[in-house]
N, C-alpha and C positions, 0 to 999 in steps of 0.2 A: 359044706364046701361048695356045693351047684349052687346052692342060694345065695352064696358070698359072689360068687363069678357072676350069675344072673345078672345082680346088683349092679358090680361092678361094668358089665355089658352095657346097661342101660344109662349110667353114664356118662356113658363113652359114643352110645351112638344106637338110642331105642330101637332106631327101624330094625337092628341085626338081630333081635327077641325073635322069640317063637310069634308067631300070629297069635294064639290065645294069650299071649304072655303081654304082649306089649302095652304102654300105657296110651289112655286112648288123648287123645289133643288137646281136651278141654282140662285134663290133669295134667298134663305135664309140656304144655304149651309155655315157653318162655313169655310169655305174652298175656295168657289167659286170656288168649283168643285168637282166632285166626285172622291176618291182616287182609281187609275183603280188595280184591283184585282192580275193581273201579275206583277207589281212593289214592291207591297206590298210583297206579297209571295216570289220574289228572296230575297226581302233585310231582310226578317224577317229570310230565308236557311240563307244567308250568314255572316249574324251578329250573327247567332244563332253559325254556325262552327266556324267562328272567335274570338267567345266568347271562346267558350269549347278550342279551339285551347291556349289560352293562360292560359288560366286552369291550361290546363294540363304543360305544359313549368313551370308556376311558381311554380307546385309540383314537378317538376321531377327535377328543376334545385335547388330548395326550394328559390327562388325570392320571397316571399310572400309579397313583396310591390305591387306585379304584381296583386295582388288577390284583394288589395282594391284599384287599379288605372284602369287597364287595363281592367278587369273581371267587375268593379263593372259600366266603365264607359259599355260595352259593353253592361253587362244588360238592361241599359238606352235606349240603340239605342232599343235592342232588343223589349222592352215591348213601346217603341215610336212606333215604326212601328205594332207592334200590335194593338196599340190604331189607328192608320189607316183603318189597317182590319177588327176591329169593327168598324168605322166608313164607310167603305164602304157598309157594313153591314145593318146602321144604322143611315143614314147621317145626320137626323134633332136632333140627340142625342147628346148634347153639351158636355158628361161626355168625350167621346174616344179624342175629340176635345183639351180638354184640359189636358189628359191626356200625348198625342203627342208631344204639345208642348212645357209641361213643361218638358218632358225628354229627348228630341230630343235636349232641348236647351242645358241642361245640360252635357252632356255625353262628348263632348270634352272636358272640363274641367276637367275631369277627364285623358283622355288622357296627356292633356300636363303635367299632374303632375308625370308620369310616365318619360315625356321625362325629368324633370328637375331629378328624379329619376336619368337616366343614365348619365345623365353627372357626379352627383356625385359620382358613381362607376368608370367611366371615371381619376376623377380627385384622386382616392385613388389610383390608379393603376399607373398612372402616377408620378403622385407628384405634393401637393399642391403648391409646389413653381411655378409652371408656371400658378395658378389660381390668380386674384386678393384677392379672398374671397374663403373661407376653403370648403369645400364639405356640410358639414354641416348646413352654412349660406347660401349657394343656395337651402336646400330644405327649409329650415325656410322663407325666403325672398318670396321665390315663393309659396310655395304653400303656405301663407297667401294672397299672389295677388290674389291664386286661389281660397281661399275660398271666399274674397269679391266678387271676378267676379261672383263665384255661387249664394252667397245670393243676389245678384243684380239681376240675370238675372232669379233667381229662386221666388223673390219676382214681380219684374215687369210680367215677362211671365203669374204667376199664378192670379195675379193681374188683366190685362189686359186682358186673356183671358175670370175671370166671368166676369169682365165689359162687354165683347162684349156678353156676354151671354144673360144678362140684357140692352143689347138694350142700354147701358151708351156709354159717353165721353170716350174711352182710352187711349188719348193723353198721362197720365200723367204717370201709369204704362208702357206705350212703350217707353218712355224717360229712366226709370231705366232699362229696360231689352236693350233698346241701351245702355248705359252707362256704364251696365256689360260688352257685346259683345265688346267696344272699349276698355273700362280698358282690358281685355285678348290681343286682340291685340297688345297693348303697352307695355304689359311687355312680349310676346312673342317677339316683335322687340327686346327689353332690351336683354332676355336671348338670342335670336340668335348671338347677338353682342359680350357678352361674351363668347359664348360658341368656335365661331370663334373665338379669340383671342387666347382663351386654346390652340384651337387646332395649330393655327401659332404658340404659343413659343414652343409646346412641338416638333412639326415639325426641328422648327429654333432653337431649345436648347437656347433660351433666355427665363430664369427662370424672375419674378418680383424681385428686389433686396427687401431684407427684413426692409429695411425702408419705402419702398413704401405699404409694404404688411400690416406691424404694424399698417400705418392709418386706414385699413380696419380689423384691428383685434379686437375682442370683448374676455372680462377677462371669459366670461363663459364657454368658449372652450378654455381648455389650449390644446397642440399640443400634438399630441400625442408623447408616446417614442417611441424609434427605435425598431421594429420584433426583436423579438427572434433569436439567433444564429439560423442558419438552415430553417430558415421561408420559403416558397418558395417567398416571396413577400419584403426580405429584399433585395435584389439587387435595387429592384424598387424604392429607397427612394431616389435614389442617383442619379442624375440628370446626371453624366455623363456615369452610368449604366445602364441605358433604354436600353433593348430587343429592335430590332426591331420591331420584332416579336408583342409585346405588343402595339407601335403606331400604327402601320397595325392594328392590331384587335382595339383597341380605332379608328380608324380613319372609319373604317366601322360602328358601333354602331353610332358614331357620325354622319355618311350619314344618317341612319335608322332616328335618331332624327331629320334631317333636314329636309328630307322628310318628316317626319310625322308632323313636323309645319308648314313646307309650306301649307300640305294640311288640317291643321285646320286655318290656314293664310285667304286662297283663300271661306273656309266656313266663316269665320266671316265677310271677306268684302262682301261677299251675304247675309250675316244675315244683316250686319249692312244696305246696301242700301236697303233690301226687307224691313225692319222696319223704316226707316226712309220716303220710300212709304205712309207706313199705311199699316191696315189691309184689306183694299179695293184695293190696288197698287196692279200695273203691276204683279211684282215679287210676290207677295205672292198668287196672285189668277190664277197662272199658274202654273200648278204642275210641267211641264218640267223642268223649274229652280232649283226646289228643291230636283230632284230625281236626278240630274247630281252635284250639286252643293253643297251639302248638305248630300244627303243620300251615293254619290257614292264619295267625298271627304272624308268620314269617313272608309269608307272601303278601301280607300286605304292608309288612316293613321292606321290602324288596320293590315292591312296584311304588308305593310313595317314594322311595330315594331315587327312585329314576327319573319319576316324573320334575322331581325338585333336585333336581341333578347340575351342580354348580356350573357344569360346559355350557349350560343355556343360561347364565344368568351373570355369572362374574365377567372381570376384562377376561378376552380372550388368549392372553398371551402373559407369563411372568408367575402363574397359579399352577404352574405342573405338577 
């Protein structure tokens, strides 16, 4: 019966053991390992400036899609890496534990819906004749990919992580939070494919011929009509009137988005082989993995989308 209570104590909250009793950190570390205090601190500075930093962009340029993508995935990272520094803190307390890793999973996800954001500002600027599908249906198509990938990876994550709390089986929850992590993948390979393609015909002046384009067209979205005499954006409708000027600045924006999914690319195949490990694997109970692969791939998809941040490069008025 003491042994059963013990038991029971200990997963409820080790520190409250006898001192000879209790397990020591490197066994019963949610982590299998202690998160070291200097890693924590740069990446909590640096997601913290790169949060504010695009803040401030999507008020100043009034992007305010930037505020519930870019801003809201940033928080994520931000209060993830916090729940680390309470857990270094704190390390047999399962709360920071899970805390971490339901938002750390999250947060790119949020990012790519920004980048599917810009290509559709890309493809209004340009003209949707050189898109297979309207600006419109790529945010609609994707960011529904992005929301299952969330509830997937948001239900497994959350799932899995009280399982290991309570000392359970997590096979079953680490399946669905893999499952999100490859669903993101796969429709990230999808949009990089078209998003290339935009940018070759707009490059190559080969628009879609409009029979090809009608299979892909839906009666909910009629086309819009032509700008207003005087628009500064009615030149742009016209396929053989493309500014240079405007491919150049589209063809930059679109590097920023390529970048920034490679480097949510290169985090999801470490997410996807660290979970497919287990929670005892190689990859997951070595924190070097995760601070290079994970924490420092997100900041460099955070600071490329600022640098190539549509406020500096599209017209400045009619793109909100």
């Amino acid at each position: 019966m003491l042994g059963a209570a013990l038991h029971l104590l200990a997963r409820q909250d080790p520190s409250m053991l006898p001192p000879d009793q209790r397990p020591t950190s490197l066994t019963e570390s949610p982590y299998g390992y202690v998160p070291a205090l200097p890693n924590v601190i740069a990446y909590l500075a640096v997601f913290s400036l790169l949060t504010l930093t695009h803040l401030g962009l999507g008020i100043k340029y009034k992007y305010y899609s930037a505020i519930v993508t870019m801003v809201a995935g940033g928080l994520l990272e931000v209060i993830g890496w916090a729940g680390r520094l309470w857990s270094n803190q704190s390390l047999l307390n399962w709360n920071p534990f899970i805390m971490q890793i339901c938002c750390l999973i999250l947060g790119p996800v949020f990012f790519s819906a920004w980048d599917y954001t810009i290509l559709g500002f890309c493809i209004k600027v340009l003209g949707p004749q050189y898109s297979l599908i309207g600006p419109n249906w790529y945010l609609i198509i994707f960011i529904i990919a992005d929301i299952i990938s969330l509830v997937l990876q948001a239900v497994g994550g959350g799932g899995a992580a009280v399982q290991a709390q309570r000392f359970e089986d997590t096979t079953s929850n680490t399946r669905i939070m893999l499952a999100g992590i490859l669903f993101q993948l796969g429709t990230t390979t999808i949009f990089l494919i078209l998003a290339a393609d935009f940018m070759w015909r707009v490059v190559a002046r080969k628009p879609y011929s409009d029979a090809t384009r009608r299979r892909f067209a839906f009666s909910c979205f009629k086309r819009k009509k032509a700008s207003a005499p005087g628009s500064p954006n009615l030149a742009l409708e016209k396929a053989d009137d493309l500014d240079p000027k405007w491919i150049r600045r589209s063809q930059y924006l679109l590097l920023g988005v390529a970048w920034a999914s490679v480097m949510i690319y290169i985090r999801g195949i470490y997410r996807s082989i660290e979970l497919a490990q287990g929670w005892t694997g190689h990859l997951m109970t070595n924190e070097v993995y995760f601070v290079w692969l994970d924490g420092f791939m997100m900041v460099l998809c955070m600071a490329g989308l600022a640098v190539a941040h549509p406020g500096f490069l599209l017209p400045a008025s009619g793109w909100s």
